[in-house]
C-alpha positions as CSV (number, residue, x, y, z in Angstrom):
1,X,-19.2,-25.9,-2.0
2,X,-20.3,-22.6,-2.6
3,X,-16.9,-21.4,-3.8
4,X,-16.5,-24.7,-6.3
5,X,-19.9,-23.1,-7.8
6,X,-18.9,-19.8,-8.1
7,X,-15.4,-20.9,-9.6
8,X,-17.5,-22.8,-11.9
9,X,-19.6,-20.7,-13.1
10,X,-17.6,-17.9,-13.3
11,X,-15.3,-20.7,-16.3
12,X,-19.2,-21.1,-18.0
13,X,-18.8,-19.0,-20.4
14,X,-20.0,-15.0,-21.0
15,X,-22.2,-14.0,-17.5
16,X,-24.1,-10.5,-16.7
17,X,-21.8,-7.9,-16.2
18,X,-22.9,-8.1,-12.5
19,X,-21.8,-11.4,-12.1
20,X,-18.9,-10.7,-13.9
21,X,-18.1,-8.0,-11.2
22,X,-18.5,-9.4,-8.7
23,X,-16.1,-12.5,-9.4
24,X,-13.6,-9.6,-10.3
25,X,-14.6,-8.0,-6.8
26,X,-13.8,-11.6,-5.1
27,X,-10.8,-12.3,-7.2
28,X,-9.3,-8.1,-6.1
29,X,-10.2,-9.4,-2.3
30,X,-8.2,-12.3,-2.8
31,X,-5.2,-10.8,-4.0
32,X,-5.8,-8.3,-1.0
33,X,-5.6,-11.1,1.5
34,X,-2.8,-12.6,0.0
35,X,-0.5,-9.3,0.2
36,X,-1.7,-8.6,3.4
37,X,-0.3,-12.4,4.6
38,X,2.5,-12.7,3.0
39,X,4.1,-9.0,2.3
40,X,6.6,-9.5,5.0
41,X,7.3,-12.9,5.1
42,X,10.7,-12.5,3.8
43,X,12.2,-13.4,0.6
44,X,10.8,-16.9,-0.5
45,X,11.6,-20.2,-2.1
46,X,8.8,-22.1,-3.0
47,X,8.2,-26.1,-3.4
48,X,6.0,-27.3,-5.3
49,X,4.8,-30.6,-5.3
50,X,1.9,-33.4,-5.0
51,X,-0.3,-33.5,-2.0
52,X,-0.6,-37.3,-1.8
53,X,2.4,-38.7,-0.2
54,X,2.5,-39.8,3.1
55,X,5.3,-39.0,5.6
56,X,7.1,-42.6,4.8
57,X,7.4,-41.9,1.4
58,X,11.3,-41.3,-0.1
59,X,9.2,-38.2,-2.1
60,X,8.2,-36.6,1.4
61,X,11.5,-36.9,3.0
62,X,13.8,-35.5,0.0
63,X,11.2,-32.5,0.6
64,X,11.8,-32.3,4.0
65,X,15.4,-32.3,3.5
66,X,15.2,-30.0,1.2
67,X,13.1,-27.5,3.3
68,X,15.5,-27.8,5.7
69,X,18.1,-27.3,3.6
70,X,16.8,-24.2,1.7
71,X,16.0,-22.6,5.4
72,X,19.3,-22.5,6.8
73,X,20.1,-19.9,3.7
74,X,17.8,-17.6,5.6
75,X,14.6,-18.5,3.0
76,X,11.4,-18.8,3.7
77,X,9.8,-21.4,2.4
78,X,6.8,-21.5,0.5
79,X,4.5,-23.8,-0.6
80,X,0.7,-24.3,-1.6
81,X,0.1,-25.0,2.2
82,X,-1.6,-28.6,2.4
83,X,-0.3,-32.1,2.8
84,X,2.1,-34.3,0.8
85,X,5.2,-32.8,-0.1
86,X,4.2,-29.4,0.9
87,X,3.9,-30.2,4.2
88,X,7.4,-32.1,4.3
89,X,8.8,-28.7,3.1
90,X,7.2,-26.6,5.6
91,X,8.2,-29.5,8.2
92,X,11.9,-29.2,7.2
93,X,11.8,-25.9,7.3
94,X,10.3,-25.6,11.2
95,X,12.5,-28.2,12.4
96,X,15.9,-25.7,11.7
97,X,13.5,-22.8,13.4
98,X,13.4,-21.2,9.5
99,X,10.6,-19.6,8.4
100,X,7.5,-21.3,6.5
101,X,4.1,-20.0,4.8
102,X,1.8,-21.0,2.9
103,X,-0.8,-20.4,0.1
104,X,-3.6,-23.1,0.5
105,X,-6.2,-23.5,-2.1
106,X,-10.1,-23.7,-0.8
107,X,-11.4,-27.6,-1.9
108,X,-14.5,-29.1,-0.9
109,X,-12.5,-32.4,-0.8
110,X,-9.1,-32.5,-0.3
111,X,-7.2,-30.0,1.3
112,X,-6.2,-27.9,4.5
113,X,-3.2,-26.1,5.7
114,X,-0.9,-28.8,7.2
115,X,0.5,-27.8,10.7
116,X,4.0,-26.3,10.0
117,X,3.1,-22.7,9.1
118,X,3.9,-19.8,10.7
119,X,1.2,-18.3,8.4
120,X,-0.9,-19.1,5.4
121,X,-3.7,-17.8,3.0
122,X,-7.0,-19.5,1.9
123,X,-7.1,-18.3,-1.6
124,X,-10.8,-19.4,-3.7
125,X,-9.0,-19.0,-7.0
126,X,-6.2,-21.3,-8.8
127,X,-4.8,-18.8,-10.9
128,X,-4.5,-16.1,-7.8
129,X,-3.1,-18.9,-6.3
130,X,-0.9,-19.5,-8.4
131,X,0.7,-15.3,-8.8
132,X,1.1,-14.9,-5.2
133,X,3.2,-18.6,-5.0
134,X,5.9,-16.7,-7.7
135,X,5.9,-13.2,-6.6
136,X,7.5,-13.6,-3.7
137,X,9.8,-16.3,-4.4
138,X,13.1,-15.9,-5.9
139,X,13.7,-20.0,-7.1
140,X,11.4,-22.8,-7.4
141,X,11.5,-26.3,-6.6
142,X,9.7,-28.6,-8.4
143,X,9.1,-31.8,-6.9
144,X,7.2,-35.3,-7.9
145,X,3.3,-34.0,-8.6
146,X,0.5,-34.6,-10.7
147,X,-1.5,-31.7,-12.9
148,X,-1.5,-29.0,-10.8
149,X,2.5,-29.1,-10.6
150,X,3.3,-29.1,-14.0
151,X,0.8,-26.1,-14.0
152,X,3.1,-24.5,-11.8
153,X,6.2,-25.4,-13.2
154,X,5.2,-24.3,-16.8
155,X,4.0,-21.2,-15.3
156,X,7.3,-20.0,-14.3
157,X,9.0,-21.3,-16.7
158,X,6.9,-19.4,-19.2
159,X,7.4,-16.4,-17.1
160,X,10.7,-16.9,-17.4
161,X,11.1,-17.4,-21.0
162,X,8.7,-14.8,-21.8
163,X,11.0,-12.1,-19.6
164,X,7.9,-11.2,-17.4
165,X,10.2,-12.1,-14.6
166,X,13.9,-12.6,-13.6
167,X,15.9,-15.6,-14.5
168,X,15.1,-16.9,-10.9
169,X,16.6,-20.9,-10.5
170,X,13.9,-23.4,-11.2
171,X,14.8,-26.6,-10.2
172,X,13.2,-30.1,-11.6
173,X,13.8,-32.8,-8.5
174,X,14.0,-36.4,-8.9
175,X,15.4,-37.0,-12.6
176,X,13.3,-41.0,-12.9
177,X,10.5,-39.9,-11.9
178,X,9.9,-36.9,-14.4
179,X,12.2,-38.8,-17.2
180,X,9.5,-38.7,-19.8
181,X,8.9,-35.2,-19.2
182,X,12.2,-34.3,-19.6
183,X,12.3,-36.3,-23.4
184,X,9.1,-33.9,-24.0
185,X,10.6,-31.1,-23.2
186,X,13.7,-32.5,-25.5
187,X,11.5,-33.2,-28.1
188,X,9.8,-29.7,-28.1
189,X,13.6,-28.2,-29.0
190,X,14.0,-30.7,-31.0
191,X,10.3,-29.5,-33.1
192,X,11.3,-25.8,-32.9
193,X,9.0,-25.3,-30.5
194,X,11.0,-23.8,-27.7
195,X,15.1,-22.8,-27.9
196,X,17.9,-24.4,-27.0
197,X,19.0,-22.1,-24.8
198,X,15.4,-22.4,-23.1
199,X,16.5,-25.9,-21.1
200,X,19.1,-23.7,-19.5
201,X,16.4,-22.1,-17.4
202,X,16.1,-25.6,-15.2
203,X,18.7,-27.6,-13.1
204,X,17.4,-31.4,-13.5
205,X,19.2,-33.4,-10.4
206,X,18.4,-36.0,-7.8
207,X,21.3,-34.5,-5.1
208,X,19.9,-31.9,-2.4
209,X,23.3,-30.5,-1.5
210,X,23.0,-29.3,-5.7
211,X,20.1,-28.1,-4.9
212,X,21.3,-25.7,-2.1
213,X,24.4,-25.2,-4.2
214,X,22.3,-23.6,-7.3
215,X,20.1,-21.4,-4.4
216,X,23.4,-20.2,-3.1
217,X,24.6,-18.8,-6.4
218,X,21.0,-16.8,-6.5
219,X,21.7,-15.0,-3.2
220,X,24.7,-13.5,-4.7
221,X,23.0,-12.6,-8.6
222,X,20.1,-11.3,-6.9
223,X,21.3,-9.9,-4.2
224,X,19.7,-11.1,-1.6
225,X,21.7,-9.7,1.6
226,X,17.6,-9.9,2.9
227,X,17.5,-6.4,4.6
228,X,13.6,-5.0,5.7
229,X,12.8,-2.5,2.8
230,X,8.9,-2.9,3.9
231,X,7.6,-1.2,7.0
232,X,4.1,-2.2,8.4
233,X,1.9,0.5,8.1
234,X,-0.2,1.1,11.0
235,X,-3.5,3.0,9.1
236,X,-3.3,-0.4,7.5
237,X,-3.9,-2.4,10.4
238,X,-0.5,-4.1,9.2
239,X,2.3,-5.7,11.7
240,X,4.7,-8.5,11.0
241,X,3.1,-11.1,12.3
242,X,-0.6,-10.4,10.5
């Protein structure tokens, strides 16, 4: 509860430059953490998707065949940490022995890291949430979600468009279910709003083997032979498995 109120407060408009400081002194600590987790956990692919759906649902088991999938390329995957359709990818990805993190947001209500990490974060802010789930990922996975995925997804792709980052695969899953989305998106070229060439920056498809076919083709356009380029350093209390 305290962190809701501090999150809070800290959106209420102008505060004291001490309070202002010290948000900015919690938000630095937060990145901190968040390197210190996930700095060597290998190049990444995240999922994103909704927290809601149980393990029955056909949502949770595409994402679970997707994380296992996606592992077998020698990825880790990545995802916001809880339940839902995070866990499913974290799930599919233990069951082939691949690597799995995650990047779990702090709720009073809703949500804790689901039991198929090999290590996770508890991060008090969205929006440093949000950075350390792209900078170490190299494609995204978008799955059925509510708000807080489309937050995701239009933060890449606007990361993306903008040149802030590399062309990295983003990839909408499940074409009925995010149908009207896709007319938006339509519409906004139509308007003028965004460019043609702009809704060449996502695959749309509903098959996982296309999936793993468009992350195959970033291993070779990126490069990523994964070899250790990071060693821990030992001043920094850092190892591997930290």
């Amino acid at each position: 509860m305290e962190n809701e109120l501090s999150e809070i407060k800290f959106l209420d408009g102008p505060q004291s430059r001490w309070q202002d400081f010290k948000v900015t002194i919690r938000t630095v600590l937060d990145f901190i953490k968040g390197y210190r987790v996930l700095h060597f956990a290998g190049p990444c692919v995240t999922v994103f998707g909704s927290a809601r759906f149980e393990e029955t649902h056909p949502h949770y088991i595409k994402a679970q065949e997707i994380g296992r999938e996606i592992a077998k390329l020698g990825f880790t995957i990545m995802t916001g940490g809880g339940p839902g359709i995070m866990e499913a990818a974290n799930r599919g990805a233990r069951e082939v022995k691949g690597r799995s993190v995650g990047c779990n947001i702090e709720l009073p209500f809703e949500q804790h890291p689901n039991p198929y990490l090999d290590k996770w974060v508890n991060i008090k802010y969205f929006f440093v949430r949000k950075t350390l789930l792209i900078k170490y990922s190299y494609a995204f996975i978008v799955m059925p979600g509510g708000f807080g995925t489309l937050d995701e997804l239009f933060e890449a792709l606007t990361l993306i468009q903008t040149k802030k980052i590399k062309n990295f695969p983003i990839v909408i899953f499940d074409r009925a279910f995010h149908e009207n989305l896709l007319k938006y998106i339509e519409d906004m070229k139509h308007g003028g709003t965004i460019s043609p060439e702009d809704l060449d920056l996502v695959l749309v498809t509903d098959s996982v083997d296309e999936v793993v076919q468009h992350i195959k083709l970033s291993i070779t356009r990126f490069g990523l032979q994964y070899e250790k380029k990071f060693r821990p350093m030992k001043w920094l209390f850092e190892n591997e498995e930290s």
